[in-house]
N, C-alpha and C positions, 0 to 999 in steps of 0.2 A: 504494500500500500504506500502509496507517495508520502512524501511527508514536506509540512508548510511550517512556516515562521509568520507567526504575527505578532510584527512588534506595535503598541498604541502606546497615546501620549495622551494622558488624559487631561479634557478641557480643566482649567482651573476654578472655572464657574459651578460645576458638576455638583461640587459638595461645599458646605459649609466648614464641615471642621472634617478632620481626616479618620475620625472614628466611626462614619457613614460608607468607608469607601466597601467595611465588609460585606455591605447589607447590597449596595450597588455590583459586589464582584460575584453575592450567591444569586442575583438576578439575571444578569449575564448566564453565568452557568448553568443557571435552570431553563433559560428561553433557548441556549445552545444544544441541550440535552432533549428538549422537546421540540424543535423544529428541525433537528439535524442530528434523525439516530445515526444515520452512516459516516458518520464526524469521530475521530476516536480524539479526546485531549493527553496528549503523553504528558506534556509537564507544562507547567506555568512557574514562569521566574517576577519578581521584583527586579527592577534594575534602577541603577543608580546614573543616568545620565540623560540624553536628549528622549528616551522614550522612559515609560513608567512601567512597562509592563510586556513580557516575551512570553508568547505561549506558542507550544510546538505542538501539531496536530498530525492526522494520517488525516486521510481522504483520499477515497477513486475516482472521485468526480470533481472538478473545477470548481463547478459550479458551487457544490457544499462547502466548499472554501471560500467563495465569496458570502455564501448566505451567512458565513461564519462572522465575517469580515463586519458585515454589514449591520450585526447585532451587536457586536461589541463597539461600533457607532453610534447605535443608535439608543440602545440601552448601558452601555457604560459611559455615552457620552466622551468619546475620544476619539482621535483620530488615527488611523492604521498604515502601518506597511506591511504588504505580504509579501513571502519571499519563497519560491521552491526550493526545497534542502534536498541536496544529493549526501547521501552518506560519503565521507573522504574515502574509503575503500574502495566503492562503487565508484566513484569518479575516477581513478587513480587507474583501475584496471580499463575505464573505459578509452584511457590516452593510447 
């Protein structure tokens, strides 16, 4: 199964104080979970620089990667970059 990088930058308006953001991140999760069972979420990271947030997905279909894309817009309120991830073994044998 492919696997994606979305990194988001969350608006700064989104939340008042930063003890909101848990309630904002199990709303995400739970609309990604019910609108996109063929979505698998491997890991979600915290980051500490121009984006807020790394979450690395599977997905067979494009498309369920953009519906992904487009919920954590829409319901975490941020903005996204998504990225196809080749595993470095896999690339490395494909040279």
């Amino acid at each position: 199964m492919p696997t994606y990088v979305i990194l988001s930058e969350l608006d700064p308006k989104a939340m008042r104080d930063p003890s909101e953001f848990r309630q904002l991140a199990e709303t995400v999760a739970k609309k990604i979970k019910e609108q996109c069972p063929n979505v698998r979420l491997k890991e979600s990271y915290a980051l500490m620089g121009r984006f807020d947030v790394l979450d690395v997905i599977e997905a067979d279909n494009p498309t369920d990667v953009e519906k992904v894309a487009m919920i954590i817009r829409c319901y975490g309120h941020a903005m996204t970059e998504t990225l196809h991830a080749t595993p470095w073994k896999d690339f490395l044998s494909q040279l």
